[in-house]
C-alpha positions, 0 to 999 in steps of 0.5 A: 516488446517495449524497452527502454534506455537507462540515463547517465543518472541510472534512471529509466522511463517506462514506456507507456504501453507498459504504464498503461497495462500496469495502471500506474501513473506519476507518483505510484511506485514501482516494486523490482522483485528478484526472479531467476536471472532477471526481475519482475516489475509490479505496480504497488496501486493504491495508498493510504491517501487513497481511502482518505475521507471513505469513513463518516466522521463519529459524532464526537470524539472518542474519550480516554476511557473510551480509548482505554476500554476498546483496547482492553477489550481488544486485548482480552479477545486476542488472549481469549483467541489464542487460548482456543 
């Protein structure tokens, strides 16, 4: 089982066979989640920084109007959905 020794400052290294099963690497953060006595550790994955690029870029930026429009239009399907 891997352990690990806690520094004088409270701070601990992950042994690398734990980072490794994990799939988390310099930068990730790490969740301590209460469970019975003691806490489970999970590696939140993935970031916003991540999906950075993934869309195409429009062919021009939206208008005002534009903007305005699709959130009235948004806002009438959430109405409309939560009245059925």
């Amino acid at each position: 089982m891997p352990a690990a020794v806690l520094t004088s400052k409270g701070q601990v290294t992950i042994p690398k066979e734990v980072r490794d099963r994990l799939s988390i690497r310099k930068g990730n953060v790490v969740d301590f989640i209460p469970e019975g006595r003691g806490y489970r550790i999970a590696a939140r994955l993935g970031s916003v920084v991540d999906v950075f690029g993934m869309l195409p870029k429009p062919p021009r930026p939206a208008t005002i109007e534009e903007m305005d429009n699709g959130i009235a239009l948004g806002a009438m399907e959430n109405l409309a959905n939560d009245r059925s």
